[in-house]
KEDREN-244362 format. One record per residue (C-alpha): residue number from 0; chain; z negated, x, y. Coordinates in steps of 0.001 Angstrom, whole numbers, plus 524288, in hexadecimal, padded with zeros to 5 digits. Each point is the difference from the previous one (the first is absolute). Layout:
<sites>
  bamar  drenfi     c3     c1     c2
    NUM       A      Z      X      Y
...
</sites>
This chain:
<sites>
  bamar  drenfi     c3     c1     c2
      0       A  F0B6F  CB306  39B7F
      1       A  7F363  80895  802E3
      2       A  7F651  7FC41  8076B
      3       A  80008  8086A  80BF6
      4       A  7F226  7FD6B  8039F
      5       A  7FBC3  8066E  7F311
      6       A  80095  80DBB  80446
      7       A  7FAF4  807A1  80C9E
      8       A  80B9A  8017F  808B5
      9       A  80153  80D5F  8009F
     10       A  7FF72  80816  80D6B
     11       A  7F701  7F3DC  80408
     12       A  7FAE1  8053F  80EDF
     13       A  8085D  80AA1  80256
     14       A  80782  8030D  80AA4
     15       A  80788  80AEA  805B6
     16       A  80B0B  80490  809D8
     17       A  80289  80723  80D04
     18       A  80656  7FB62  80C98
     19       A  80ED4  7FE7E  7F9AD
     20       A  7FA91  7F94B  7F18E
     21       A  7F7A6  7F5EB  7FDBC
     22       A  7FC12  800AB  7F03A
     23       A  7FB32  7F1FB  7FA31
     24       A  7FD74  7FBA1  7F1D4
     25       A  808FF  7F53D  7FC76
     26       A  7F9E9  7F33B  7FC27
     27       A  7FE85  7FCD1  7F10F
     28       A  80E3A  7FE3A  7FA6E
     29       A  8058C  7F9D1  7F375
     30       A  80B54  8091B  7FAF0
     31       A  807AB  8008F  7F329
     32       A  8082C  80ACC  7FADD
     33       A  80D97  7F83F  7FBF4
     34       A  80968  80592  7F7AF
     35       A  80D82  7F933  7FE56
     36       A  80E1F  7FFF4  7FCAE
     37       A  809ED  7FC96  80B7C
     38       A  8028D  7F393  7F7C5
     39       A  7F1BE  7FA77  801E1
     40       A  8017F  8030F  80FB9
     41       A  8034A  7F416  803B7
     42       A  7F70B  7F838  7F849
     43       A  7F3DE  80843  802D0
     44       A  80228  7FFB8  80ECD
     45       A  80141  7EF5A  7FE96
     46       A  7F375  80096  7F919
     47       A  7FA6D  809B8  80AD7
     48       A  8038D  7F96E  80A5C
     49       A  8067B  80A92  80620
     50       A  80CEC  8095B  7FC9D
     51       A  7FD49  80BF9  7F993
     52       A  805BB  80ACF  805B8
     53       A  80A63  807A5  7F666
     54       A  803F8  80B3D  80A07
     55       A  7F692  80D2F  7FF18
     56       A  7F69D  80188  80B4E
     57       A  80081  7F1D8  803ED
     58       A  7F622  7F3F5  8005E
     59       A  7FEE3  7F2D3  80377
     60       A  7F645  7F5E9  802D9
     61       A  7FE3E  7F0A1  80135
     62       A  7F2CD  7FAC5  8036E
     63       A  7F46A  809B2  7FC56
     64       A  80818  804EB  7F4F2
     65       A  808C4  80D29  7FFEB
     66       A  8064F  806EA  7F558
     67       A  80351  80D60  8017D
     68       A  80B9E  80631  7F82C
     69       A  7FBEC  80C9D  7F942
     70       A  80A1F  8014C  7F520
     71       A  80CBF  7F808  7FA6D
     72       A  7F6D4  7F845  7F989
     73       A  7F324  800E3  805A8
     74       A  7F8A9  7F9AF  809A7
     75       A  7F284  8007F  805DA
     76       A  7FC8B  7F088  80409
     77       A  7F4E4  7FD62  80824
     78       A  7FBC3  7F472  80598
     79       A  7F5BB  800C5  80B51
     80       A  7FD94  7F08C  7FEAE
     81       A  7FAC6  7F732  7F454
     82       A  80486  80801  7F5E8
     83       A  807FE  7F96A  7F3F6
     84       A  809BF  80BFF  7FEF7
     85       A  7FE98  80117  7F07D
     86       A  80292  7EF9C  7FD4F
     87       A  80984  80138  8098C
     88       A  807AA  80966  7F83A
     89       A  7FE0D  7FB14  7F34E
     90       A  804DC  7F185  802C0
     91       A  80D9F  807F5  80461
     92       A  80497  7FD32  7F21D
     93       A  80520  80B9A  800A7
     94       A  7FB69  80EC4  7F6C7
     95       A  7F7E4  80A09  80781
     96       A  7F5D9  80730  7FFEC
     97       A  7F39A  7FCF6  80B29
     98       A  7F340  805F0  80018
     99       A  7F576  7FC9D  80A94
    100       A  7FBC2  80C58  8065D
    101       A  7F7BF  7FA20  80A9B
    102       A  7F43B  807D1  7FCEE
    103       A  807EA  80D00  7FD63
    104       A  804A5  7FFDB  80CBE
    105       A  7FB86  7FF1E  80DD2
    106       A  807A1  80340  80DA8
    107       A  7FD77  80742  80BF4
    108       A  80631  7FB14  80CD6
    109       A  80382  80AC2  80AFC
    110       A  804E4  7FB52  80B7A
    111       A  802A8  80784  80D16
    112       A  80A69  806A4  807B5
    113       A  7FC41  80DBA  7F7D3
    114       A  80222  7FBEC  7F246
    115       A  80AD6  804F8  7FB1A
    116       A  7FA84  80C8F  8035A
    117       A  7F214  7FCEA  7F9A2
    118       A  80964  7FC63  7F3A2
    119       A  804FA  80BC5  8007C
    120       A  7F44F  80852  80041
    121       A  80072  7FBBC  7EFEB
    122       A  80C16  7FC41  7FEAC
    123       A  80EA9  80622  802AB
    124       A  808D1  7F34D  80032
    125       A  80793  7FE22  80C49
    126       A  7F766  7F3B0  80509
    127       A  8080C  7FF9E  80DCA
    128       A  804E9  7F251  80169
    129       A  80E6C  803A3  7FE58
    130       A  7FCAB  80687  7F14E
    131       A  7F421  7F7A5  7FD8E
    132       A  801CA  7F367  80775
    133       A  7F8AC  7F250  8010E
    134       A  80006  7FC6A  7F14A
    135       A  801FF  80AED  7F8D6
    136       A  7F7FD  8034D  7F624
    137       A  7FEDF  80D1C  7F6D6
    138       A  7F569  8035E  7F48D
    139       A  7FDE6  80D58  803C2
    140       A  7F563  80A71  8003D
    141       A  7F61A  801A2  80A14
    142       A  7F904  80C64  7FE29
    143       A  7FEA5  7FF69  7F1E5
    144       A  7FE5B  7F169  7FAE2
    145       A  80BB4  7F704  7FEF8
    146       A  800CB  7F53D  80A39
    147       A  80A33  7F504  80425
    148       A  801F5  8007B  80DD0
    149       A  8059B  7F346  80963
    150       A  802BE  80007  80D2F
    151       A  7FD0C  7F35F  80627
    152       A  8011B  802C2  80D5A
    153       A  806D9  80A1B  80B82
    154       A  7F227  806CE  7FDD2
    155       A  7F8F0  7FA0C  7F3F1
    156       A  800E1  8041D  7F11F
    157       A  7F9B2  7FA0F  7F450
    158       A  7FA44  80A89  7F587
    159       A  7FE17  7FB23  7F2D7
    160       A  7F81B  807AE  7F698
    161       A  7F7BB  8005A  7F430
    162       A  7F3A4  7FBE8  805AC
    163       A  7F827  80C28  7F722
    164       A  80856  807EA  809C4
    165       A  7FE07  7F7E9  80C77
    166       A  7F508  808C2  8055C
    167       A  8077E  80AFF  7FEF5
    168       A  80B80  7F987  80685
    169       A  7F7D0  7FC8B  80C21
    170       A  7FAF2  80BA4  80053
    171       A  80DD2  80758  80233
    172       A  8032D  7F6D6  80891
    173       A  7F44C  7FFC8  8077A
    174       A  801A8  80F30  8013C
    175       A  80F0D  8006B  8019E
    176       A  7FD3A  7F541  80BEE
    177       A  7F933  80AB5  8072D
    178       A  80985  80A30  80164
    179       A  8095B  7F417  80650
    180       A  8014E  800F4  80E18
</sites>
């Protein structure tokens, strides 16, 4: 697995909200892209130590890991812990496809009662908690870069992006945060 200490974190110092939304770069992540056939489920998640989901717009977690559903067989893995993601999957004994994209990747954490709507300023999913709730997970578009989006809270959501795009994702945020109430 990468090092994660090998690169700059990106958005390193910024910050950004309004009264409703608090905007926060996530801590440094391991993550793998897993592909999979529904035979290999069961062997994978052993390995994981934790059940990957195999219902769209769902997640789970065990520990500091989650994996987030975002096809029939695809996953986005991350582990917020020690790492070990990729030689957990290959000792599952079991054919896939993993690739480590720690460094590709980087999360922004927005938490507050006015969320959904900041969300929305870039996005047009239903993120109310009946279409969009506690779990749920959906790669997406926010303004114009794709992004994989969790709710982990009543009023928190995780956005995942390619980190090259990261400043720009703050940056809607950050301005989309405003116009909440």
């Amino acid at each position: 697995m990468a090092d994660l200490a090998i690169r700059n974190r990106p958005l390193a110092g910024v910050h950004g909200g309004s009264a409703t939304v608090r905007l926060t770069p996530a801590d440094a992540a391991h993550r793998i892209s897993l592909r999979a056939g529904q035979d290999a489920v069961p062997a994978l998640s052993s390995a994981l130590g934790l059940s990957l989901p195999t219902n769209p717009k769902t997640s789970s977690s065990s520990g500091s890991r989650m994996a987030l559903w975002l096809g029939p067989d695809e996953w986005l893995v991350i582990d917020e812990g020690e790492g070990g993601l990729m030689q957990a999957a290959a000792s599952s004994g079991t054919v896939h496809s993993a690739t480590d994209v720690s460094h590709r990747n980087t999360a922004i954490l927005i938490e507050g009662p006015g969320t959904s709507a900041a969300l929305n300023g870039g996005c047009p999913l239903d993120f109310s908690l009946k279409a969009f709730p506690v779990g749920a997970c959906a790669r997406t578009l926010f303004g114009k870069i794709e992004v994989v989006i969790l709710r982990t809270s009543e009023e928190s959501f995780r956005l995942e992006c390619w980190r090259s795009f990261s400043e720009y994702a703050f940056g809607l945020l950050r301005d989309t945060a405003l116009d909440v109430d």
